[in-house]
BATIPA-406074 format. One record per residue (C-alpha): y, x, z; residue in three letters. Coordinates in steps of 0.05 Angstrom, whole numbers, padded with zeros to 5 digits, always signed. Last residue first. Example, Ala and Ser with C-alpha at 12.3 -4.5 7.8 and 13.67 -1.06 7.14 Angstrom:
<nodes>
-00021+00273+00143SER/-00090+00246+00156ALA/
</nodes>
This chain:
<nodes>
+01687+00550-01489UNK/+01739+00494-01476UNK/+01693+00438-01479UNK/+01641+00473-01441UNK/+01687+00496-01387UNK/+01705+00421-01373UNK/+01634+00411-01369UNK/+01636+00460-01315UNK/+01688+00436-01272UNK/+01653+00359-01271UNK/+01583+00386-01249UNK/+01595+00366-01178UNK/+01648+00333-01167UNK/+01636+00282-01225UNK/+01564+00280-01209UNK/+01581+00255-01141UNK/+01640+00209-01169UNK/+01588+00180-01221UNK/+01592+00201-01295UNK/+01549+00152-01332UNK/+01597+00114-01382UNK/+01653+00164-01385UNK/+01719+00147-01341UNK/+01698+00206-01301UNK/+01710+00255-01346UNK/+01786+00234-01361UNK/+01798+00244-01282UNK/+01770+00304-01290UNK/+01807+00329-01344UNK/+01812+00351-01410UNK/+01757+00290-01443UNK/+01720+00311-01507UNK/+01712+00237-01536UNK/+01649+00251-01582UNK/+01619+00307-01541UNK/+01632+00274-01470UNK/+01604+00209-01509UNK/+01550+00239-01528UNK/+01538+00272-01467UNK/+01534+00214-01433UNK/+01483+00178-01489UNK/+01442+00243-01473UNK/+01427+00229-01401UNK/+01467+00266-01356UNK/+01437+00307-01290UNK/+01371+00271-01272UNK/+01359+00269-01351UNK/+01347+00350-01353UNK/+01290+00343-01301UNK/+01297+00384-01237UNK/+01282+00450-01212UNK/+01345+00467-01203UNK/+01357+00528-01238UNK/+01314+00491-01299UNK/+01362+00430-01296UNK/+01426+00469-01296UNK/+01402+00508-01354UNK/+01378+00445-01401UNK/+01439+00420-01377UNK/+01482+00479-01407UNK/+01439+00468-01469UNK/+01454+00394-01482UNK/+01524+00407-01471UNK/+01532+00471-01520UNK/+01489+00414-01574UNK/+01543+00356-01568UNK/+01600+00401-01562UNK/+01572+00431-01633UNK/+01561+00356-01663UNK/+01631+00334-01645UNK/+01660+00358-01704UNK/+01606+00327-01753UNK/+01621+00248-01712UNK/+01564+00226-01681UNK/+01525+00165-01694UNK/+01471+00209-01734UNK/+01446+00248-01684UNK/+01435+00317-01681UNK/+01376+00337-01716UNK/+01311+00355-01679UNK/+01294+00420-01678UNK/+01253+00457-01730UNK/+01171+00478-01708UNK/+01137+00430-01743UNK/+01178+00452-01805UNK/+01210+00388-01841UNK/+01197+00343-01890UNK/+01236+00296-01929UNK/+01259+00228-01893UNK/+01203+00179-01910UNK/+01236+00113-01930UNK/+01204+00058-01880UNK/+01139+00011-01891UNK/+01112+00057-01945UNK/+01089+00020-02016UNK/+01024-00010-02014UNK/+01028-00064-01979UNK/+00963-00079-01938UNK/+00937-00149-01959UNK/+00929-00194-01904UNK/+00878-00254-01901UNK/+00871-00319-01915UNK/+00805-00364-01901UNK/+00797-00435-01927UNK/+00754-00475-01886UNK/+00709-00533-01905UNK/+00672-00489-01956UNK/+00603-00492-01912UNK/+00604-00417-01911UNK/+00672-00422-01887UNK/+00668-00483-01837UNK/+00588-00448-01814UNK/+00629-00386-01789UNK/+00655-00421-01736UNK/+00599-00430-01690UNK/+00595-00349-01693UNK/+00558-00307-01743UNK/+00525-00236-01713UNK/+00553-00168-01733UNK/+00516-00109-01697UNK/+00560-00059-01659UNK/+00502-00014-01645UNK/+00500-00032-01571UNK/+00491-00106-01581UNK/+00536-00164-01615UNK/+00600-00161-01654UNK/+00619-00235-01677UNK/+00647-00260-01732UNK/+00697-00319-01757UNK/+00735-00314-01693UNK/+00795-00292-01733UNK/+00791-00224-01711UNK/+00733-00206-01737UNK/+00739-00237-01794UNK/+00800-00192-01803UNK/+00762-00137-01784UNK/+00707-00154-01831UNK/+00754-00157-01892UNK/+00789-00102-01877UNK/+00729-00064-01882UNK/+00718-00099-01948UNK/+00778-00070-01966UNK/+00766-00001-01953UNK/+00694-00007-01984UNK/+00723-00028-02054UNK/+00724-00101-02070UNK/+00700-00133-02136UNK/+00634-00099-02121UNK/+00609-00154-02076UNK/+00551-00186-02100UNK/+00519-00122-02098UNK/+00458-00158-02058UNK/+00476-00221-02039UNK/+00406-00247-02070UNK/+00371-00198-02025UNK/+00320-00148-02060UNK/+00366-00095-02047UNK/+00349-00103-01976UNK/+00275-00065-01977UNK/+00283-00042-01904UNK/+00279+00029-01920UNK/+00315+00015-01988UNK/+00381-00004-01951UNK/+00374+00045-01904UNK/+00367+00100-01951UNK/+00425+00080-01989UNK/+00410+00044-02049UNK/+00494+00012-02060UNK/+00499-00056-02091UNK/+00569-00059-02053UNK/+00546-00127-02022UNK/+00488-00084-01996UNK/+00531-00022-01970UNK/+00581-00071-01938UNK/+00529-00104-01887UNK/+00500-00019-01872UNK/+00576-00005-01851UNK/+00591-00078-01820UNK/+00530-00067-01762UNK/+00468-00094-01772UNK/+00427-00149-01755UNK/+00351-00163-01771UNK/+00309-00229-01772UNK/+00290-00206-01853UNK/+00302-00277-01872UNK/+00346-00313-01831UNK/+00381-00260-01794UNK/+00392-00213-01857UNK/+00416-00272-01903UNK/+00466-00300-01846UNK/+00495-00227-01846UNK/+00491-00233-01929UNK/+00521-00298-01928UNK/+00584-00281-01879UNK/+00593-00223-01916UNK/+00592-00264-01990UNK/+00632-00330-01955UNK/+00687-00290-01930UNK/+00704-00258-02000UNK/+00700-00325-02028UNK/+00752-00345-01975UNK/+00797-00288-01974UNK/+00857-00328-02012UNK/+00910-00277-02010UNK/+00974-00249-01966UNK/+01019-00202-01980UNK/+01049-00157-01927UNK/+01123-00154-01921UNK/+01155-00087-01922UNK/+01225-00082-01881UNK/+01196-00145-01845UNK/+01134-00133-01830UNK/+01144-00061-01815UNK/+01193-00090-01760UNK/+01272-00075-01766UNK/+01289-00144-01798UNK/+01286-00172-01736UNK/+01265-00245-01751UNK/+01294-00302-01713UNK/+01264-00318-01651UNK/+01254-00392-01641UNK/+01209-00374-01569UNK/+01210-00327-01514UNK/+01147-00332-01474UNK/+01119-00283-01466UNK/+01072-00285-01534UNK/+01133-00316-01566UNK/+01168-00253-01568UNK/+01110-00215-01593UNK/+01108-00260-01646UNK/+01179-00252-01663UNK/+01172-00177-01658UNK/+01118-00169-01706UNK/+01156-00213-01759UNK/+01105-00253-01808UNK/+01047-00219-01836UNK/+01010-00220-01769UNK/+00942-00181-01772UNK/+00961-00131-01716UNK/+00996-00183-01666UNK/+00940-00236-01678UNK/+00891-00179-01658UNK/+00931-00167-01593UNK/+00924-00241-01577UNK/+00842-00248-01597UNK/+00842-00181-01545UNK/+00876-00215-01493UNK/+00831-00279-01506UNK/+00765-00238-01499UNK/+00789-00206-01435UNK/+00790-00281-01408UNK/+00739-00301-01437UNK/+00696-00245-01409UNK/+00729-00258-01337UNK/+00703-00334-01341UNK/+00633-00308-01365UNK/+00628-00273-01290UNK/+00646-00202-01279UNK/+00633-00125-01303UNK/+00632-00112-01376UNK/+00581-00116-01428UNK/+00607-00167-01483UNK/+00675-00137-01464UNK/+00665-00067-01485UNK/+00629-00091-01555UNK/+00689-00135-01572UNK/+00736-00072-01564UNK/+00684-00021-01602UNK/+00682-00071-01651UNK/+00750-00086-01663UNK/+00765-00009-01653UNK/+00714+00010-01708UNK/+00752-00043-01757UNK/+00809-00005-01751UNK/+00876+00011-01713UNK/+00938+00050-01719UNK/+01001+00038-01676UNK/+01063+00063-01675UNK/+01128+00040-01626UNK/+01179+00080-01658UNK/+01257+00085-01618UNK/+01330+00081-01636UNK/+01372+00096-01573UNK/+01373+00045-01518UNK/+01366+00096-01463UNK/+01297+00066-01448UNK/+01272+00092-01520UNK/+01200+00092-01508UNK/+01167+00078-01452UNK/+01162-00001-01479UNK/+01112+00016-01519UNK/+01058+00027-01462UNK/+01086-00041-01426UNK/+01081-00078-01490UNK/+01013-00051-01510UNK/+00987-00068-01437UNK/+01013-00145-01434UNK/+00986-00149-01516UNK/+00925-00133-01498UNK/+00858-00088-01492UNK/+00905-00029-01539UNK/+00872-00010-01612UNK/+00863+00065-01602UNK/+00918+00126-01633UNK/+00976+00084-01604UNK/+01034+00121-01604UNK/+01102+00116-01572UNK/+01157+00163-01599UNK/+01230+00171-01578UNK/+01225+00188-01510UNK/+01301+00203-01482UNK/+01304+00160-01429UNK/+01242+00196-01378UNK/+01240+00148-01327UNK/+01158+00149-01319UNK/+01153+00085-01279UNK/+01081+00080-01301UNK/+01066+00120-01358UNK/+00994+00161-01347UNK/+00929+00125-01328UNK/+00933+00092-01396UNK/+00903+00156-01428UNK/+00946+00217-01447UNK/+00972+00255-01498UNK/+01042+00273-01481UNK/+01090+00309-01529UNK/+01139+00360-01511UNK/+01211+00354-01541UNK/+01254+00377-01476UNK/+01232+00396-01409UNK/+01236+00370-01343UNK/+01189+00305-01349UNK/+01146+00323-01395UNK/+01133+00388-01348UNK/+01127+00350-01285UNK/+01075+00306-01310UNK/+01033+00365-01336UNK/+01037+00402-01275UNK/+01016+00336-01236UNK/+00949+00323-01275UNK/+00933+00401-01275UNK/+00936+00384-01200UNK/+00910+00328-01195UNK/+00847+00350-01228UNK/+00834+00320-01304UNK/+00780+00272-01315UNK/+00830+00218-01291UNK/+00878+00232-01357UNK/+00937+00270-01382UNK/+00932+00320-01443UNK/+01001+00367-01476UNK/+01027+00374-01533UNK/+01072+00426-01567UNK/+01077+00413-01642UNK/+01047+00474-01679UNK/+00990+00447-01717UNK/+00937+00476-01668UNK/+00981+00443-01616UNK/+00976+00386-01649UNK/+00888+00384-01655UNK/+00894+00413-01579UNK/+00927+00348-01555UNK/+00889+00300-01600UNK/+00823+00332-01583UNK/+00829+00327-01503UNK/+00864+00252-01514UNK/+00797+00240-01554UNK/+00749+00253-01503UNK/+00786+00235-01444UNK/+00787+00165-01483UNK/+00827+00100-01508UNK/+00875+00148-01537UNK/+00954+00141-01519UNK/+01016+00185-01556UNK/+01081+00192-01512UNK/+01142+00225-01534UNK/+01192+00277-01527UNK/+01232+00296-01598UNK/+01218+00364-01635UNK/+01206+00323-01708UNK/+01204+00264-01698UNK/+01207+00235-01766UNK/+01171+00272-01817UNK/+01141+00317-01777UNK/+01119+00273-01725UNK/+01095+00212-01766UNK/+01046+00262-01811UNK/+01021+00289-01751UNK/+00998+00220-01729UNK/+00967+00196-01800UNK/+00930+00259-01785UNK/+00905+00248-01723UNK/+00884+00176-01742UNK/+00847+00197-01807UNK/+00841+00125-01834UNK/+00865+00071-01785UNK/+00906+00015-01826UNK/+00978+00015-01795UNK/+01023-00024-01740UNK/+01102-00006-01734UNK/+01148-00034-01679UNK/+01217-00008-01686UNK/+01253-00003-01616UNK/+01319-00013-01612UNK/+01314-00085-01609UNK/+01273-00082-01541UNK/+01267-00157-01530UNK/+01239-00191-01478UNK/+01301-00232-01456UNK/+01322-00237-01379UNK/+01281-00273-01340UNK/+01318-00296-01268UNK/+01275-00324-01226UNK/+01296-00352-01148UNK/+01254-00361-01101UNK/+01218-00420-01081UNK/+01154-00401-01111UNK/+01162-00331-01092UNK/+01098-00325-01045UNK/+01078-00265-01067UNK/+01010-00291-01098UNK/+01037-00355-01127UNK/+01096-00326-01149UNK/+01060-00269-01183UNK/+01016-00327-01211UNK/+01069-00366-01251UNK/+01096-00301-01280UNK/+01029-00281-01306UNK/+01014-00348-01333UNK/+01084-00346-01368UNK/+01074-00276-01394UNK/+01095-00223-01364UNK/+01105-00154-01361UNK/+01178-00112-01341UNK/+01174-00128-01268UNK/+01214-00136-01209UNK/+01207-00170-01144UNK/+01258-00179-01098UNK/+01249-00197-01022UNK/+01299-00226-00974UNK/+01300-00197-00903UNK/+01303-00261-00848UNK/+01224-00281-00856UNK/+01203-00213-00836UNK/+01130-00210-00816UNK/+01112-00286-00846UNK/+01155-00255-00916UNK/+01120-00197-00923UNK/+01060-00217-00908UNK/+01056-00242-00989UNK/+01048-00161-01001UNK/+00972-00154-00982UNK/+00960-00166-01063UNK/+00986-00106-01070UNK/+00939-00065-01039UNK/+00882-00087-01094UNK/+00925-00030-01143UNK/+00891-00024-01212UNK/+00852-00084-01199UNK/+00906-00122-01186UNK/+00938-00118-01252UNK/+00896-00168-01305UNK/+00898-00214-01235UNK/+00965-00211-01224UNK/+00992-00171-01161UNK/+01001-00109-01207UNK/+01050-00157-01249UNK/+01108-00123-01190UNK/+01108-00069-01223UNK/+01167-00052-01160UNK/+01168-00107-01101UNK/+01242-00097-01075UNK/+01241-00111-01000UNK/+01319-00123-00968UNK/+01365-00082-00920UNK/+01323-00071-00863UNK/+01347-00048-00799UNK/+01297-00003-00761UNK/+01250-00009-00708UNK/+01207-00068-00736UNK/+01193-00023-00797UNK/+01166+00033-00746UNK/+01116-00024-00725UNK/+01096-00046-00793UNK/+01085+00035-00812UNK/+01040+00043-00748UNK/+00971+00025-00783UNK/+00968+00044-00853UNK/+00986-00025-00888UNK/+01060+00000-00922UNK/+01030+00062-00934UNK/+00980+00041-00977UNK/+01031-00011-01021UNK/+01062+00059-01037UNK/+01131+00059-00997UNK/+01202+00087-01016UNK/+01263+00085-00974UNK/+01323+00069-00998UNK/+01394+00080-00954UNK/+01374+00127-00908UNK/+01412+00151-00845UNK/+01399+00096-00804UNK/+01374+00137-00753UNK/+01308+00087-00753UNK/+01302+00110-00832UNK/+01321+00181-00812UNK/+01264+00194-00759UNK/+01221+00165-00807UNK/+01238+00209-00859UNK/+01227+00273-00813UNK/+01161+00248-00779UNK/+01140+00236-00852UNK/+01156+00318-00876UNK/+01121+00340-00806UNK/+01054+00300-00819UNK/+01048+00329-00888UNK/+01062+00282-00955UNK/+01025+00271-01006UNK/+00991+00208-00971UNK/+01071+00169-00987UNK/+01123+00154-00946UNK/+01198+00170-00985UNK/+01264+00182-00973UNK/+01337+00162-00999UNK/+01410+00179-00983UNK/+01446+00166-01046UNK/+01491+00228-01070UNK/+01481+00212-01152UNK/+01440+00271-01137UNK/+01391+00240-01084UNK/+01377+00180-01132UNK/+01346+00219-01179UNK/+01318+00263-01128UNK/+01278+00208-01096UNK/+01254+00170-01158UNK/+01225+00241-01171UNK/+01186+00250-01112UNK/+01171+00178-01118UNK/+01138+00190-01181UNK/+01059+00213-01163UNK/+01062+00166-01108UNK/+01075+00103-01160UNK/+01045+00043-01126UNK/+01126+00023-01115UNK/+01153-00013-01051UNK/+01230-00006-01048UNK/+01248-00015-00971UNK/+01318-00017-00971UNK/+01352+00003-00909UNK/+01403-00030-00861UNK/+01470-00062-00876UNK/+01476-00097-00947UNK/+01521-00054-01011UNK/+01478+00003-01018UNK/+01410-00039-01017UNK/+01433-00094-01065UNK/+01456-00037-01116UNK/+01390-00003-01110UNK/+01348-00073-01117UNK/+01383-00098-01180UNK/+01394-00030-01201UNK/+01324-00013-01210UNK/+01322-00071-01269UNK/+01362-00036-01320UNK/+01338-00067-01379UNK/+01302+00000-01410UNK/+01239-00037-01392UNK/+01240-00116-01401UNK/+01263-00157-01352UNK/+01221-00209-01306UNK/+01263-00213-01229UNK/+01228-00261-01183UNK/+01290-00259-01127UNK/+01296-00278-01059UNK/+01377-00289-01025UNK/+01413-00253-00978UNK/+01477-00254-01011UNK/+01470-00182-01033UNK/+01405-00208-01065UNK/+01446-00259-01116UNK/+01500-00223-01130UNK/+01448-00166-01148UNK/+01414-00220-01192UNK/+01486-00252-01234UNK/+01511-00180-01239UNK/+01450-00149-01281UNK/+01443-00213-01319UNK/+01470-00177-01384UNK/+01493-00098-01365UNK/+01541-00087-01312UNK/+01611-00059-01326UNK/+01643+00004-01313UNK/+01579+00044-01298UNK/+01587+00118-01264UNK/+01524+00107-01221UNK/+01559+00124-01155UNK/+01630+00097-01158UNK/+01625+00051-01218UNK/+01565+00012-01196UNK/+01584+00017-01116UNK/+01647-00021-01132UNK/+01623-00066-01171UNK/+01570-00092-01125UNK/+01624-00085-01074UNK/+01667-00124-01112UNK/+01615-00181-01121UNK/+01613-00176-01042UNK/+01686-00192-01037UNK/+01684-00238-01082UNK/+01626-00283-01034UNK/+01564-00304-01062UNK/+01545-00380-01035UNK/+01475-00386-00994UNK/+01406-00397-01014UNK/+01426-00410-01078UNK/+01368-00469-01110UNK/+01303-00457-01143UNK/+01299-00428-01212UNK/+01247-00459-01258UNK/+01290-00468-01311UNK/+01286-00394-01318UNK/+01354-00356-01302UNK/+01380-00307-01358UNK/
</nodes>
């Protein structure tokens, strides 16, 4: 769990505060036993010492700061850059009876008085902070009035230089430390590479802390990467078939598109709704609130939506858009299953989201140094797509963790690709793009390029008299799918370039190896057969079915409990999860406790859960 990079203990852990740390995990969050490296950070904190904490979402990393902060005197001063959540964070925490608050520019003048009043009270024990708040003038000096527990740095990658540009306030965080050396600082994050994790230290000042990286590895979730033909309805196809009525999350590149995704299910009777910046906050907040609180809806939304969204049960992440890098397509997927439960992380992509991708960086904002490095993000989430070995080992390796063994749970691995010997293939589209530029002075993009290798008279191609070129229908062994494939695999080999508003394909210095035959090129064959068995069918509109690792008697509890929370969570205005999360119910289901002193020896039943909804899951049992 530690890196080798880990700096000494600050001071020795005592037993007694280990027990705390126990203590509080049982008592209040209705754990019996920490998850792997949980106990080894908190430990850690509680003793005073700083912590770079890298673990992967779903890990379990808010309870190396909330733990920490229950069992130390004073407050602890979480900051997050997620306003829109905190509300939320809040009342999570609120009903496992934690006393926490929140500063945020939602709030009214009377609501902060009342938290701050509180925090120098002492009668908080989190309070929340957007990296805003934290520099608005006064909130240093009420800080300096109060007794502070310990900093936790949430998304802590927003400091890096891929992330600072979402939130620039961050980078204001290495004060923390000069202001108040004496309260150690944790900072948390679910996304980094080694580079990344190098330069959050640098920027936060952690270099002497200690960093504890936990493995990267979600192995419930299934990672699954597809050709791009009718995106909308290779998505459709994925819900009905095998997630059917679950929550989930499904990301377009554009307002546009999320707008037409959402209505194109809705038309098709799956419940979906839009998130992005075009919308008003308002509409953007409704929307939040009702994935959150209610069961089986669908999210279309653009990267602006998923941060810190807690939501365990979503089952589904889906990538209609080729993602900018393998940092963001990790942290996107990673929403999915974060109660350990079987998850799909699907993506489809193309040769249209190559270009479109190469096109966007070729223009963007910065220097050539910022180009590369955007270009080398995308060259890494490329690799990722056109792998034919184990998706999950090379995403493993990508942060870091290498000598993975394959997972056996990929598409890659339940249905490995074939490879073949593209190089005469290569050597016709890289002739006839060299062909256009050196005789006619033209380029095009790989639509009108495949038309003359296919021999086909289009109107362009007789317009600008190209079927007198000698690569003309040269290429007919290959149908226009795979000579698509072709491209984007060139493409993504650094063996073509996309060049111009129109997408145009342009050689690069490496295409002279091919055409010079001094480089063999392979490339990925799409299997054929389905990456998964299909399970048959269902309505759009049927329920998902109960799940599998239950026993058949237990199957009823399972579905009275799941309704008597959905209930409890609409009378109190409050998602379903804040009250049990399904594994809990499970187990109540599976194990059907007849007390309350039975009840509370389930995983996730907390003493203030256990008084207060305790009586009535007893009544469910016995119904």
């Amino acid at each position: 769990m530690t890196s080798p990079q880990s700096g000494p203990e600050t001071c020795a852990e005592t037993s007694a505060e280990a027990d705390d740390a126990a203590g509080v995990l049982r008592r209040v969050f209705g754990y019996g036993s920490f998850r792997e490296g949980q106990r080894e950070i908190i430990e850690h904190v509680v003793a005073g010492g700083d912590a770079l904490v890298l673990m992967p979402t779903g890990g379990g990393k808010s309870l190396c700061y909330q733990i920490p902060a229950l069992v130390r005197e004073g407050v602890g001063v979480v900051i997050s850059p997620l306003i829109a959540l905190m509300q939320d964070q809040v009342d999570a925490l609120t009903a496992l009876g934690v006393r926490a608050g929140f500063l945020n520019s939602t709030q009214e003048a009377d609501e902060r008085r009342r938290v701050e009043a509180a925090f120098l009270a002492g009668e908080l024990d989190l309070l929340y902070l957007a990296p805003e708040r934290l520099r608005a003038p006064g909130t240093p000096d009420l800080l300096d009035r109060g007794a502070i527990a310990l900093f936790a740095i949430d998304e802590a990658h927003c400091v890096a230089q891929w992330g600072h540009d979402f939130r620039p306030d961050y980078l204001a965080l290495s004060t923390l430390h000069e202001r108040w050396p004496a309260v150690p600082r944790v900072a948390l994050t679910a996304t980094a590479t080694e580079a990344t994790h190098a330069e959050i230290a640098s920027r936060l000042g952690l270099e002497e802390a200690r960093h504890f990286v936990a493995s990267f590895d979600r192995p419930n979730i299934r990672y699954r990467i597809a050709p791009k033909k009718e995106p909308r309805r290779q998505l459709l196809k994925l819900l009905r078939t095998e997630h059917p009525g679950d929550a989930g999350i499904v990301y377009c590149l554009s307002r546009t598109s999320v707008e037409k995704t959402a209505a194109f299910l809705t038309e098709n009777g799956i419940e979906a709704l839009p998130y992005h910046a075009g919308l008003d906050a308002r509409t953007r907040a409704a929307h939040q609130a009702r994935f959150l609180r209610e069961d089986g809806l669908v999210m279309v939304a653009t990267i602006a939506f998923g941060m810190g969204i807690d939501k365990p049960d979503v089952r589904f992440v889906a990538h209609l858009d080729l993602p900018k890098s393998v940092e963001g397509y990790y942290q996107e997927t990673g929403r999915a299953g974060r109660d350990g439960l079987p998850s799909t992380a699907w993506l489809v992509y193309g040769l249209q989201d190559v270009v479109q991708q190469r096109r966007m960086i070729e223009t963007s904002e910065g220097d050539d140094a910022h180009r590369r490095r955007l270009g080398s993000h995308l060259d890494a989430m490329l690799a990722l797509c056109e792998t034919v070995e184990c998706r999950r080992v090379r995403l493993l390796a990508y942060f870091g963790q290498r000598g993975a063994t394959a997972c056996g749970n990929c598409d890659t691995c339940l249905s490995p690709p074939e490879t073949w010997d593209g190089t005469i293939a290569a050597q016709k589209l890289l002739s006839a793009v060299l062909r256009l530029r050196r005789e006619r002075h033209q380029s095009f993009g790989a639509g009108h390029v495949i038309d003359i290798l296919l021999g086909r008279e289009t109107e362009k191609v007789v317009q600008h008299g190209h079927a007198s070129l000698t690569v003309f229908g040269v290429g007919t062994e290959l149908n226009e799918s795979e000579w698509r494939g072709v491209v984007r695999q060139l493409l993504a080999q650094g063996l073509l370039a996309v060049k111009g508003d129109y997408g145009s394909l342009v050689l690069t210095d490496d295409s002279a190896e091919v055409l010079a035959r001094r480089r063999q090129v392979p490339l990925r064959r799409e299997p054929e057969r389905p990456a998964r068995a299909e399970p048959a069918a269902r309505s759009a509109g049927s329920r998902r079915a109960a799940p599998a690792d239950l026993p058949e008697e237990a199957v009823p509890f399972f579905e009275r409990l799941r309704a008597w929370r959905a209930a409890s969570a609409r009378e109190q205005g409050i998602p379903a999860y804040m009250i049990f999360h399904d594994a809990t119910l499970r187990q109540i289901a599976a194990e059907r406790p007849s007390s309350l002193a039975e009840l509370g020896e389930v995983s996730g039943v907390g003493e203030n859960k256990l008084a207060k909804y305790g009586e009535q899951i007893l009544e469910q049992l016995t119904a």
